[in-house]
C-alpha positions as CSV (number, residue, x, y, z in Angstrom):
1,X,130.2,75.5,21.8
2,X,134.1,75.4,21.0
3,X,136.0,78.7,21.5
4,X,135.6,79.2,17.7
5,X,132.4,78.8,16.7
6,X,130.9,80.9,14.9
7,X,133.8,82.2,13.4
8,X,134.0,81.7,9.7
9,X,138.1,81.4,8.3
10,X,138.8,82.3,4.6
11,X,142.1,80.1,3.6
12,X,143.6,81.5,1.0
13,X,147.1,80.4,1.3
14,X,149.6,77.7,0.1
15,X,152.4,75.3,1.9
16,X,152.2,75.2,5.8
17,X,152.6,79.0,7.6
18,X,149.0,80.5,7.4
19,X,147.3,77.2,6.7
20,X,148.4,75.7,9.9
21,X,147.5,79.0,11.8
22,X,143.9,78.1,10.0
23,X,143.6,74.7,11.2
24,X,144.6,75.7,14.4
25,X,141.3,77.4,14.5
26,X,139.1,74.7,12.3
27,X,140.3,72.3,15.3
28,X,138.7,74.7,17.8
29,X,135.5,75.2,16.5
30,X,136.4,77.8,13.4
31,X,134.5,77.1,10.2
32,X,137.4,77.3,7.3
33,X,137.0,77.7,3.8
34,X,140.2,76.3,2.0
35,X,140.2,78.5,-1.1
36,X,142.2,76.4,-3.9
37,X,143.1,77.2,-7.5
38,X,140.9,74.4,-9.8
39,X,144.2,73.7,-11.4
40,X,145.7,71.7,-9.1
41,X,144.7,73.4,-5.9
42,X,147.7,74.0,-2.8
43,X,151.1,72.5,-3.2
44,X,150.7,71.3,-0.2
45,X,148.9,68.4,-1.6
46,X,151.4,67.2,-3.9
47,X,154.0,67.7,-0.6
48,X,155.6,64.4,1.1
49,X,154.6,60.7,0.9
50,X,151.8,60.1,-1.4
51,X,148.9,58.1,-0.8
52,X,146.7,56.3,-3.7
53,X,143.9,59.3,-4.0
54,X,145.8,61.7,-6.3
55,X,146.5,65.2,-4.6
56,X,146.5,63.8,-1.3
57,X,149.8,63.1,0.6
58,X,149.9,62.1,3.9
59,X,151.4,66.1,4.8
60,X,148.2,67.1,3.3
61,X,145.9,64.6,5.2
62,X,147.1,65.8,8.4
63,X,147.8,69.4,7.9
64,X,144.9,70.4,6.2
65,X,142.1,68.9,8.8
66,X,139.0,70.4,9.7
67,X,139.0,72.4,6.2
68,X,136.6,72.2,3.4
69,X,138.0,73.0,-0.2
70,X,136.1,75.7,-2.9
71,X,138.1,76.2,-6.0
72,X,138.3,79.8,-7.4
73,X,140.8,81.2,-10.2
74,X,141.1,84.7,-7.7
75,X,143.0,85.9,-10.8
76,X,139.5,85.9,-13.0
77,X,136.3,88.0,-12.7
78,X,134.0,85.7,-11.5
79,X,136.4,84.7,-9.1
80,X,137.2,87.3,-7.7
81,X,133.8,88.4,-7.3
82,X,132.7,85.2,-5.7
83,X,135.3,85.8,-3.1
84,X,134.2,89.4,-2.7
85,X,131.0,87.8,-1.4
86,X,132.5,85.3,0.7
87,X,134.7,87.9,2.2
88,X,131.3,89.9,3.3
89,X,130.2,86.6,5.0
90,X,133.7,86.0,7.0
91,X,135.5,86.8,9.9
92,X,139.0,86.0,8.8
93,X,141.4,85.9,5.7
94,X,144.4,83.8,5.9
95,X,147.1,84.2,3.1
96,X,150.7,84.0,2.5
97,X,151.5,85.4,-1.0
98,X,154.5,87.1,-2.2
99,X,153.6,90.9,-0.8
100,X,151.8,92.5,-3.5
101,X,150.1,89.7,-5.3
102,X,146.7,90.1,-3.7
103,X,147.1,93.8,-4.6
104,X,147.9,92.7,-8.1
105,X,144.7,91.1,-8.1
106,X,142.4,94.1,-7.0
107,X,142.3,91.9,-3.4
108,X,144.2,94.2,-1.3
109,X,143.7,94.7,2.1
110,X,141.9,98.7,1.1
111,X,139.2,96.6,-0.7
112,X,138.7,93.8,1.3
113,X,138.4,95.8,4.5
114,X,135.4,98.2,2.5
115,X,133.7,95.7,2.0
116,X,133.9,93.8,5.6
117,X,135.5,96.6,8.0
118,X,135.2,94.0,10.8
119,X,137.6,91.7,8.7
120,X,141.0,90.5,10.3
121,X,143.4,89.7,7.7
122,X,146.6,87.8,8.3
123,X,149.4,87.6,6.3
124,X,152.7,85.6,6.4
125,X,155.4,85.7,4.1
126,X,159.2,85.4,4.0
127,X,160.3,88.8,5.1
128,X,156.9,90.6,5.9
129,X,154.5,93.0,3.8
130,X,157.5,95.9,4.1
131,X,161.2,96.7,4.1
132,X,163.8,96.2,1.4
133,X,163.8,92.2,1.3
134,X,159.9,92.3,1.0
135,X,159.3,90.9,-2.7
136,X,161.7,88.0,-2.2
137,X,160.7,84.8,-2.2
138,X,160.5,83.1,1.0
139,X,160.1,79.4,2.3
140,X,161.2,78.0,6.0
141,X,164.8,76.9,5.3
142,X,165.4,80.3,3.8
143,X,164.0,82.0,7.3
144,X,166.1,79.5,9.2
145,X,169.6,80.7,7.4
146,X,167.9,85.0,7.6
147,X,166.5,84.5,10.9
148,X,170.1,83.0,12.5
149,X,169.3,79.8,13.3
150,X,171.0,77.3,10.5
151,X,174.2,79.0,11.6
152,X,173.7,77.8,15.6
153,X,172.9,74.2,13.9
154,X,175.5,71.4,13.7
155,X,179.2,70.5,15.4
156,X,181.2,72.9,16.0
157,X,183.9,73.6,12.9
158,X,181.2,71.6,10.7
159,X,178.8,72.9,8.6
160,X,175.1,74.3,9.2
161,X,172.9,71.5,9.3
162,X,168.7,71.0,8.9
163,X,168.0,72.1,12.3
164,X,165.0,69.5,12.7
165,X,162.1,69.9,10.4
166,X,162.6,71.8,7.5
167,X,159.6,73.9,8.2
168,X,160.1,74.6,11.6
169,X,159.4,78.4,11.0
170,X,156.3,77.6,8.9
171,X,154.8,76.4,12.0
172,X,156.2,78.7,14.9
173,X,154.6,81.6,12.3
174,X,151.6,79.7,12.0
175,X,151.1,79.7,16.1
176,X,152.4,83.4,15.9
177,X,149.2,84.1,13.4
178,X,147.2,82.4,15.1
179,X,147.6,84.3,18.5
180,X,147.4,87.8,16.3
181,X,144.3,86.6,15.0
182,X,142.5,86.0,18.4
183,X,143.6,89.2,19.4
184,X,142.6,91.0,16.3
185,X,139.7,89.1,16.8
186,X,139.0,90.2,20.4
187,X,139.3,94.0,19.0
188,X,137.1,93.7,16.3
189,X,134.3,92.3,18.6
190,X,134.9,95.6,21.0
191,X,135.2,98.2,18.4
192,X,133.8,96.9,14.8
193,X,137.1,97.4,13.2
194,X,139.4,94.9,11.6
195,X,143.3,94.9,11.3
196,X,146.0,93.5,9.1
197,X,148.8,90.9,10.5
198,X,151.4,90.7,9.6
199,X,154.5,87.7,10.2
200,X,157.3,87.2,8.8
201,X,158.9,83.5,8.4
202,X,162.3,85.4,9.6
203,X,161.2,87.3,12.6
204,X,159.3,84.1,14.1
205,X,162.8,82.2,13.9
206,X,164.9,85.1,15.2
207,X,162.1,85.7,18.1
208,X,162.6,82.5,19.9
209,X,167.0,82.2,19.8
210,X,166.7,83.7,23.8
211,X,170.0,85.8,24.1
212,X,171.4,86.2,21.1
213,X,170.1,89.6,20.4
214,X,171.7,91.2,23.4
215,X,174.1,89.2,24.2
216,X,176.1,90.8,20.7
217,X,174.8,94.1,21.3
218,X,176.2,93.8,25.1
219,X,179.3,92.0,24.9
220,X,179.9,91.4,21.1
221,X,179.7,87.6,21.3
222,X,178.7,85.8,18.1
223,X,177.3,82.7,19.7
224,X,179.0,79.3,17.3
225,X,177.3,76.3,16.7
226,X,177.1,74.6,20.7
227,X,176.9,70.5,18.9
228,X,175.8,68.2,22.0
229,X,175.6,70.4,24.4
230,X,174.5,74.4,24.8
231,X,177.1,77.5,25.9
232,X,174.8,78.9,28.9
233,X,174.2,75.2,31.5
234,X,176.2,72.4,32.3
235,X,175.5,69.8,31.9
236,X,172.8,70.4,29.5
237,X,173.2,68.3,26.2
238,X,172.9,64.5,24.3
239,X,174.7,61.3,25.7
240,X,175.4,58.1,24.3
241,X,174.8,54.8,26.0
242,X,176.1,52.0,26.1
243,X,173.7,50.4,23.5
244,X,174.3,53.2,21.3
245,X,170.9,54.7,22.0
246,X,171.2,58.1,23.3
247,X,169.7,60.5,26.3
248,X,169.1,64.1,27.0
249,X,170.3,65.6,30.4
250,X,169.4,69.1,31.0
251,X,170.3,70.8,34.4
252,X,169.0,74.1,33.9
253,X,170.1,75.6,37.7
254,X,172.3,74.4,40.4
255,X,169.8,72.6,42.1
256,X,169.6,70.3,39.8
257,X,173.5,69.7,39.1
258,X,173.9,68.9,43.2
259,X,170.9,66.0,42.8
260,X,172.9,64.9,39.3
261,X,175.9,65.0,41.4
262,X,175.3,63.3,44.4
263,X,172.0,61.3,43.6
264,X,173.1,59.7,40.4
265,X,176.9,59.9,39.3
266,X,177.3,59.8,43.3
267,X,180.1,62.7,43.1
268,X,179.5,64.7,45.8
269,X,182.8,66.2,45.6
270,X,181.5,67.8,42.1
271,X,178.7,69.3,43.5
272,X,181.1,70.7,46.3
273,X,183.7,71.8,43.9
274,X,180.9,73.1,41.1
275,X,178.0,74.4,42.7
276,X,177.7,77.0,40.4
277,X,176.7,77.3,36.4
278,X,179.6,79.5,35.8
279,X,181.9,76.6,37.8
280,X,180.6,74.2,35.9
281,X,181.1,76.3,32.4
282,X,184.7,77.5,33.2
283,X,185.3,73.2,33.8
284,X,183.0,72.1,30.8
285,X,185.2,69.2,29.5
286,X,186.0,67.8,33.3
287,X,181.9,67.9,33.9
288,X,180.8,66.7,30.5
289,X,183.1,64.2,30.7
290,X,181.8,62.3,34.1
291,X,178.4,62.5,32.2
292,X,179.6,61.0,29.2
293,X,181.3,58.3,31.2
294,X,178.4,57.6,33.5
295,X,176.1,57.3,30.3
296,X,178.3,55.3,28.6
297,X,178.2,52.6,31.3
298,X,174.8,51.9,31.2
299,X,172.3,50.8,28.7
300,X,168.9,53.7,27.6
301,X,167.0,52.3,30.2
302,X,169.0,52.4,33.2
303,X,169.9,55.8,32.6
304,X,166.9,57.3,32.0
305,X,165.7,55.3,35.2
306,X,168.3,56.5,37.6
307,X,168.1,60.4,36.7
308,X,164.3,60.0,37.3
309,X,165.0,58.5,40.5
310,X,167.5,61.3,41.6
311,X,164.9,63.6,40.4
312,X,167.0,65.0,37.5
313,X,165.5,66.0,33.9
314,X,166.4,63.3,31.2
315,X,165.0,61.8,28.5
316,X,165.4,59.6,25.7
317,X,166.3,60.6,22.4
318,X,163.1,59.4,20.4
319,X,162.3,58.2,17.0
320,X,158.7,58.0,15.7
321,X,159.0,54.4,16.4
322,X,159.4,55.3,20.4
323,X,157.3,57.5,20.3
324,X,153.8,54.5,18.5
325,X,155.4,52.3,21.5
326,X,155.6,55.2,24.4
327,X,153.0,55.2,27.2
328,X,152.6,58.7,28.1
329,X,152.0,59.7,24.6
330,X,149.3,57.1,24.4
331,X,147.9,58.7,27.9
332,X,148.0,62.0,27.0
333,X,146.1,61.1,23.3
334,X,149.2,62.8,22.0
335,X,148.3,60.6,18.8
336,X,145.0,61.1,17.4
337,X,143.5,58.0,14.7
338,X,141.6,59.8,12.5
339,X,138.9,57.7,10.1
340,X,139.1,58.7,6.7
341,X,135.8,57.7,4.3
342,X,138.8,56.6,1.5
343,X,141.9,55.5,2.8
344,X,140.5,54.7,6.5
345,X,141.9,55.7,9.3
346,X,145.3,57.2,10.0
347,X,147.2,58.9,12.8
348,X,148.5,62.2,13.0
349,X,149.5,64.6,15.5
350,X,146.3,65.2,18.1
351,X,145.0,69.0,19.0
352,X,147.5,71.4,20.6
353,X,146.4,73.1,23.4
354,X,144.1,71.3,25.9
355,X,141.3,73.2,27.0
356,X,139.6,71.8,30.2
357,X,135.7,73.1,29.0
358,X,136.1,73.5,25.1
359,X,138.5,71.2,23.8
360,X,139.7,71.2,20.1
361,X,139.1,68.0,18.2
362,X,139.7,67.2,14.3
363,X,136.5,65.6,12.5
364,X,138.3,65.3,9.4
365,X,141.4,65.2,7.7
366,X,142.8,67.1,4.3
367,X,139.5,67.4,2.3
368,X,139.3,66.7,-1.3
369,X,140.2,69.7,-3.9
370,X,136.5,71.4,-4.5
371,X,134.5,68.9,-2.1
372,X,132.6,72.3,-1.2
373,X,132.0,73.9,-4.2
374,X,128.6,73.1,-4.2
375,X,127.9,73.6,-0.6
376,X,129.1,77.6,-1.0
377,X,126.8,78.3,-3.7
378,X,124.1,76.4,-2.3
379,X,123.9,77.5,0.9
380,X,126.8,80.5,2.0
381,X,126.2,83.1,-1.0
382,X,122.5,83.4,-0.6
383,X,121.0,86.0,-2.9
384,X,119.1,86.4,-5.9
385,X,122.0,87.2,-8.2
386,X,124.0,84.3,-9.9
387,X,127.2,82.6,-8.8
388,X,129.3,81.3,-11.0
389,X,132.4,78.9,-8.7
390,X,135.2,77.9,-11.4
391,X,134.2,73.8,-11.6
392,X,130.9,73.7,-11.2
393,X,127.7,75.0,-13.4
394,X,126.3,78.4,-12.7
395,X,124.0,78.2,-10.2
396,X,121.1,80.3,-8.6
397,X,121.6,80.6,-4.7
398,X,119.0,80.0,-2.8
């Protein structure tokens, strides 16, 4: 038994934020139902490198695992009736529609939850399911600029830059949905009632930039793009070395400044001097600099080596080619090969947490569009009345 079994996901959404919080679950035992328009089917598939089975990019290979695909038109009758029934048969909708559109269809969350009133519902979009902003369109770069991060991302004086992966809040609101679910979840199981969730692309960015918030409403501080290094430690930021590779260095507390100090730039007289973080601020440029210098002097490897062996965080600056050759991802199983029946196997990013007793796996990648068409009239809508799933014949369930 994984911690999900049992549970039965309805997918309804498009491009990263709710999908991911559904895979999520698929990895952990979660049974999910990718619900796809026959025309074409998520976005998602057409998104990033493509391989040589039409509709299936690499993105969608790997984001899209443990899912199985049923095409319905929601927008049509028999659609929308078919999903009625699968909704009755589920634990969990996942969607991220513009705020509105599943009311447009006669899908909203007053008859979805009539006909399944255990049914936990969760719903990501741009700027949530209320407010002024609600019927805008949102994607992650948009949430990044809204939610203040873009404008703490590049040098200082330069302009806002991609701050990492452009769908950086797709995913931190997909693990945000996720967690709502199991607790919605948890609730429904002790009282019989189901709950809407709702995330918003903006709040999941704004949630996790640690002081800003109070730091204006305390002090009035607008906190400026921070470039190598960060405004609240010292030394805490990206070196270059000598082969032009760079490091990170990041010492958090003033413990770890005296080992940097003596044990590894051996300048004790800067840990005397500097004990403290608000020492070492008030001197940034004289502290920064003996870093710089000290990393400068040596190649990747011998600086890495000697802040491990004075005990002092640091790490290499990675590209995905470090990462294939790096022994402690290969350890951990951070990179899972995955065998796919078509294009064989391929690696993507392995399951996130680790559970000690009921670990998440993936037994399959991105599926094809409709591969369970038959499957759902065959076997999940059993009844006597007929079933009609867009792309396949009517058929009597069994």
């Amino acid at each position: 038994m994984k911690p999900m079994s049992g549970i039965r996901v309805l997918d309804l959404a498009t491009f990263i934020a709710a999908p991911f919080a559904a895979s999520i679950m698929g990895e952990f035992g979660a049974e999910v139902i990718k619900i796809e328009h026959p025309e074409g089917g998520d976005p998602m598939r057409c998104f990033g490198t493509p391989t040589d089975q039409p509709d299936m990019t690499l993105a969608w290979l790997s984001e899209a695992r443990n899912k199985h695909s049923v095409t319905l038109d929601l927008k049509s009758q028999a659609g929308a009736a078919t999903f009625k029934e699968l909704v009755r048969r589920s634990d969990v909708v996942a969607e991220n529609f513009r705020p509105g559109t599943l009311e447009k269809w006669g899908l909203g969350w007053d008859v979805l939850s009539e006909i399944n009133p255990s049914l936990v519902l969760l719903r990501i979009s741009g700027y949530g399911q209320d407010g002024p902003y609600r019927e805008r369109p949102g994607f992650a770069r948009i949430a990044h600029a809204v939610g203040g991060l873009t404008h703490l991302a590049g040098l200082p004086g330069g302009p806002p830059v991609t701050p990492g992966s452009t769908s950086l809040a797709d995913y931190v609101s997909g693990l945000f949905g996720a967690v709502g679910v199991l607790m919605a979840l948890r609730v429904a199981e002790q009282t019989g009632h189901g709950q809407v969730i709702d995330v918003a692309l903006y709040e999941s960015i704004f949630r996790v930039l640690d002081e800003i918030a109070p730091l204006y409403d305390k002090f009035g501080v607008v906190r400026e793009p921070e470039g190598l290094s960060t405004r609240n430690a010292c030394p805490h930021g990206h070196f270059a070395c000598a082969d032009g590779k760079w490091v990170a260095i990041a010492c958090t507390s003033d413990r770890m400044w005296d080992r940097l100090a003596r044990n590894v730039l051996k300048r004790p007289d800067l840990a005397d001097s500097h004990p403290h973080t608000a020492d070492r601020l008030h001197d940034r440029e004289l502290i920064d600099g003996v870093v710089e210098r000290f990393a400068r002097s040596l190649v990747i490897t011998d600086v890495v080596n000697r802040c491990i062996e004075g005990d002092v965080p640091c790490a290499p600056i990675n590209t995905i080619a470090d990462i294939f050759d790096d022994p402690h991802f290969a350890a951990r199983g951070t990179l899972a090969r995955v065998a796919d029946a078509v294009l064989g196997e391929l690696v993507v990013p392995n399951v996130v947490p680790k559970l000690s007793q009921t670990p998440g796996e993936i037994d399959s990648l991105g599926p094809p569009l409709g591969d369970w068409n038959q499957h759902v009239v065959d076997r999940l809508l059993k009844s006597d009345d007929e079933v009609r799933v867009p792309g396949e014949k009517t058929r009597r369930k069994d």
